[in-house]
C-alpha distance (Angstrom), angle and dihedral (degrees) to the residues before:
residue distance angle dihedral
X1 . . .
X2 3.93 . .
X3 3.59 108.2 .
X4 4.03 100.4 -178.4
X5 4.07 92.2 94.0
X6 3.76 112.2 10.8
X7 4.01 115.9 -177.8
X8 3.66 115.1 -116.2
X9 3.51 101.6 -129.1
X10 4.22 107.3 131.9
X11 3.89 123.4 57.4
X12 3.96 117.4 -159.3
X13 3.62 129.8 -158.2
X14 3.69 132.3 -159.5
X15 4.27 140.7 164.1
X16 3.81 112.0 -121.5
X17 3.95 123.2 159.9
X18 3.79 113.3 -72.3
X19 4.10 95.5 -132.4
X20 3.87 86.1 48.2
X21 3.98 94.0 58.5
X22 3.57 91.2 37.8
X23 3.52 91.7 54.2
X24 4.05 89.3 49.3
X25 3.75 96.1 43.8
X26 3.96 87.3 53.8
X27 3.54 89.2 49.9
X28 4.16 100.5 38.8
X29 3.65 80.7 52.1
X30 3.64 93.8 64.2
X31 4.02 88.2 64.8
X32 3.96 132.5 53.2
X33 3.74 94.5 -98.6
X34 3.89 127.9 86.7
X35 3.69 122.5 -152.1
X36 3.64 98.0 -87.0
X37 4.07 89.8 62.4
X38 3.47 86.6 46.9
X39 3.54 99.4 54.8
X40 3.53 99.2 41.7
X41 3.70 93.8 51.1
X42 3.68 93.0 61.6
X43 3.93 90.0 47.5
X44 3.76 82.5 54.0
X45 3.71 97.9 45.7
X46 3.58 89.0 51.2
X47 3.79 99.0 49.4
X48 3.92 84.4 44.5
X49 4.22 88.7 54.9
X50 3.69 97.1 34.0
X51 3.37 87.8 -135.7
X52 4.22 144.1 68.9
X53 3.81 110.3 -94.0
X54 3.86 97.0 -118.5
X55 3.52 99.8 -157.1
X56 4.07 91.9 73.9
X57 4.04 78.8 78.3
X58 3.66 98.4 48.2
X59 3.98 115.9 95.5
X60 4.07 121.9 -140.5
X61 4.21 82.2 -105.0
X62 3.73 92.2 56.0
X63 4.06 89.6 41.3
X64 3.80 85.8 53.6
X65 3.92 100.3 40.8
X66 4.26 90.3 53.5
X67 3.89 87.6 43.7
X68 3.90 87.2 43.1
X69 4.44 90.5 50.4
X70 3.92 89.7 39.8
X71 3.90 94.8 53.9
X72 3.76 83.8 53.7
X73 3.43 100.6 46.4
X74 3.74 91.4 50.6
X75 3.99 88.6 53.4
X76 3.55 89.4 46.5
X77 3.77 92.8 57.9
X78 3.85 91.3 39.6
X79 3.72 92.4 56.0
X80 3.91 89.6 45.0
X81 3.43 85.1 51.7
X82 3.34 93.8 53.3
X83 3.32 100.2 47.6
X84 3.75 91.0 60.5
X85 4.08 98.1 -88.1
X86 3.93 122.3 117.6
X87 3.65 109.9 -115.6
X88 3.66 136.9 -154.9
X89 4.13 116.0 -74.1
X90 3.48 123.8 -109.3
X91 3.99 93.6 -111.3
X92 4.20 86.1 52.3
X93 3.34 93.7 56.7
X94 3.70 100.5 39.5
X95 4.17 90.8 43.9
X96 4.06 89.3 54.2
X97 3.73 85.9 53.6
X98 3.84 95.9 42.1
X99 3.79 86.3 -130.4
């Protein structure tokens, strides 16, 4: 599917929280896109991933709690490592943490 110039030719509707699309409008507005370009480019990005970025659910507390258990699994290993143990690899940790 070429996604460089896609005809417009489908219009969607949906109910959200008035506050919450004020909020985005105000912010959108603040860029050189509009709503439409918004919109589109996360249909496009999720057609081009095959999949729904997860991290538009995550919260800032969540974000900080998995950063939070994956700096302490990475000391864990390093002081394992230290201590003459083999520790996990870079890429295990990071995979388990989707990072």
């Amino acid at each position: 599917m070429a996604t460089s110039r896609l005809e417009k030719n489908a219009q969607v509707s949906f109910r959200t929280n008035a506050e919450l699309l004020a909020e985005a409008k105000k912010i959108i507005s603040r860029t050189d896109f509009d709503m439409s370009a918004v919109y589109n480019a996360f249909l496009k990005k999720i057609v081009e991933t095959q999949e729904v970025p997860m991290n538009l659910f995550e919260t800032k507390e969540s974000r900080d709690e998995s950063m939070a258990e994956l700096f302490n699994e990475l000391r864990g290993s390093y002081e394992f490592f230290k201590a003459g143990g083999k520790g996990k690899s870079i890429d295990e940790v990071f995979s388990k943490y989707g990072v």
